[in-house]
N, C-alpha and C positions, 0 to 999 in steps of 0.2 A: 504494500500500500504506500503509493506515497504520499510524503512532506504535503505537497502543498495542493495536490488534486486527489480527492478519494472519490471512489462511489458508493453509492447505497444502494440497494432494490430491496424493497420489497412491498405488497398491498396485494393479499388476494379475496377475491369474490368467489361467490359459492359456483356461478357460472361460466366466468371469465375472469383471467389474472390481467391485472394489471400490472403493469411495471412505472416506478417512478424512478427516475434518475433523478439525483441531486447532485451536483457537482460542487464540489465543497474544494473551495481553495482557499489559504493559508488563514485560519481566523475568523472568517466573515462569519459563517452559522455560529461556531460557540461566542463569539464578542459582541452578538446579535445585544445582550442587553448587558453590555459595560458599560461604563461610561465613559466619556472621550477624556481623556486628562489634559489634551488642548482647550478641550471647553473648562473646564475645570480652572486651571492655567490662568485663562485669560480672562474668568471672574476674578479670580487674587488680584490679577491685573490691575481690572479695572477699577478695584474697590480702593487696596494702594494708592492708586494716581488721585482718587477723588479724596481719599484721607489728607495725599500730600498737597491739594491745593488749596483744603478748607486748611491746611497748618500753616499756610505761606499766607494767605490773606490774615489769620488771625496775627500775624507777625511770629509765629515761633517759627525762623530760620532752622534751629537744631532739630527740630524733630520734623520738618519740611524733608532737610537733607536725608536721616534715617528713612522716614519713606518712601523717597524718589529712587535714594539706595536701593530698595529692597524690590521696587519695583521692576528697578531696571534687571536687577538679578532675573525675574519671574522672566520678564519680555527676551532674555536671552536662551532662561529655558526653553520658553513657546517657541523659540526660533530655532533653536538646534530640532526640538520634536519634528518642527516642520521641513526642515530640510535633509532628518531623517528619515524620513518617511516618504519623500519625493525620491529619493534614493534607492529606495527598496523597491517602489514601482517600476 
């Protein structure tokens, strides 16, 4: 069986069999209800960025800086995910 294409059959009828092919390649059936870690990712994202600008209009510089920090971290993750994964296509 391989890695990344398997098959399945089977579904019979008292009269007549049927045959289902499913063609299952690397992931897609079992990851059917994960959940995407890029969507994931890019809530922290988003929520970060909006922490870091109510801190910069209230004047706190230093904790401004720590969340744009940690933001920027998140958006470098989302971006390696994503051009891993272009990769593997």
């Amino acid at each position: 069986m391989s890695e990344a294409l398997s098959m399945y059959s089977a579904l019979k009828n008292s009269k007549n069999t049927f045959k289902i092919d499913i063609i299952h390649e690397k992931g897609s059936m079992f990851n059917l209800f994960k959940k995407d870690p890029i969507k994931k990712l890019e809530a922290e994202y988003s929520e970060f960025l909006s922490k870091s600008v109510n801190a910069q209009r209230r004047g706190d510089i230093e904790l401004y800086s720590e969340l744009a920090f940690e933001a920027d971290k998140i958006l470098k993750k989302i971006e390696k995910l994503k051009s891993g994964s272009k990769q593997q296509v």
